[in-house]
C-alpha positions as CSV (number, residue, x, y, z in Angstrom):
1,X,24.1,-43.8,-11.7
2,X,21.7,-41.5,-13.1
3,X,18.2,-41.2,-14.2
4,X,18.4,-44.6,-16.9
5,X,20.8,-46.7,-14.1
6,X,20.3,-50.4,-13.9
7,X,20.7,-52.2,-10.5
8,X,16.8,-51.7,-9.9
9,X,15.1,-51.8,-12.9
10,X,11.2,-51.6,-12.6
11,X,10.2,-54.8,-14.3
12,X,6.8,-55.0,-16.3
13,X,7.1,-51.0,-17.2
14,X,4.3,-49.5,-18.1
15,X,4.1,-47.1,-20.6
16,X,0.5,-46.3,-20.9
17,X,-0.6,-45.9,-17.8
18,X,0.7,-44.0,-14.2
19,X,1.0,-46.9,-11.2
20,X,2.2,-46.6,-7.7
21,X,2.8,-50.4,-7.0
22,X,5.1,-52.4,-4.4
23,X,8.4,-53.9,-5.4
24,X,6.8,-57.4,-6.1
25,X,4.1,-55.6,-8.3
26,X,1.3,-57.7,-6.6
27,X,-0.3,-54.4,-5.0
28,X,-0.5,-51.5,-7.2
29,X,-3.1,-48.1,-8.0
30,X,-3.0,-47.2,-11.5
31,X,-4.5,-44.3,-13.1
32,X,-5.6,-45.3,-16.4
33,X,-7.5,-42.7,-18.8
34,X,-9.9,-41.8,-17.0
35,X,-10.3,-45.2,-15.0
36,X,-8.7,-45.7,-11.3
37,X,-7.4,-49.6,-10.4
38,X,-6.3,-50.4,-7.2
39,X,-5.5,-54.3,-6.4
40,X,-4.0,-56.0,-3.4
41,X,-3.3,-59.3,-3.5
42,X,-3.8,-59.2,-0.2
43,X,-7.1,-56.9,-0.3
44,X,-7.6,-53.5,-0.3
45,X,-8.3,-51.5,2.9
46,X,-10.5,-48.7,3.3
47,X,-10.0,-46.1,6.1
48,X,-12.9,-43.5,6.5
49,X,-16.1,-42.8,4.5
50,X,-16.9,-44.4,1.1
51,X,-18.8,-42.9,-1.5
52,X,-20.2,-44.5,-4.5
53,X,-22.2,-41.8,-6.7
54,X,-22.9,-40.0,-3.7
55,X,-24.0,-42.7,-1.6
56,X,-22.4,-44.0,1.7
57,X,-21.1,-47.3,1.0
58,X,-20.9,-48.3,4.6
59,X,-24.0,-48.5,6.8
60,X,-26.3,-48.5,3.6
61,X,-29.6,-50.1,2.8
62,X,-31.3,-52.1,0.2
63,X,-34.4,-51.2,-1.8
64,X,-36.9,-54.6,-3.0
65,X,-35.5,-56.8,-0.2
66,X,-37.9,-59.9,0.0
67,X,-36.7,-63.2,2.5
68,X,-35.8,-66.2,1.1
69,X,-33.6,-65.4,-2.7
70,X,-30.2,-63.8,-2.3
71,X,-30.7,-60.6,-5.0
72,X,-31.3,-57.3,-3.7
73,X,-32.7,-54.3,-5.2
74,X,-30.0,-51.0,-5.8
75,X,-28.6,-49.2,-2.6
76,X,-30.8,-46.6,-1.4
């Protein structure tokens, strides 16, 4: 046993990019250049505040909402 042993090989190795995935590599966070993934096959939770460019995600509101269509303007 040592640092190349071979009774738990990670499978699908990836050698260009840092993850942090489950053993069936369906739920993973990968740091990418300067990109962040996270998938979760089954979904991603969120606990806490959300930001998006400074914005709360949660509890937000819509600019150039008119009734009837489904498009909305940006989130204000």
């Amino acid at each position: 046993m040592g640092f190349r042993s071979q009774p738990a090989v990670v499978s699908d190795y990836s050698a260009d990019t840092a993850q942090l995935r489950n053993a069936a590599g369906d739920a993973y966070i990968e740091i990418s250049g300067s990109t962040i993934n996270i998938h979760g096959a089954g979904g991603v939770n969120i606990d806490g505040g959300t930001k998006i460019d400074d914005r709360v995600f949660l509890g937000h509101t819509h600019t150039g909402v008119e009734p009837g269509g489904g498009n909305t303007g940006g989130v204000s």
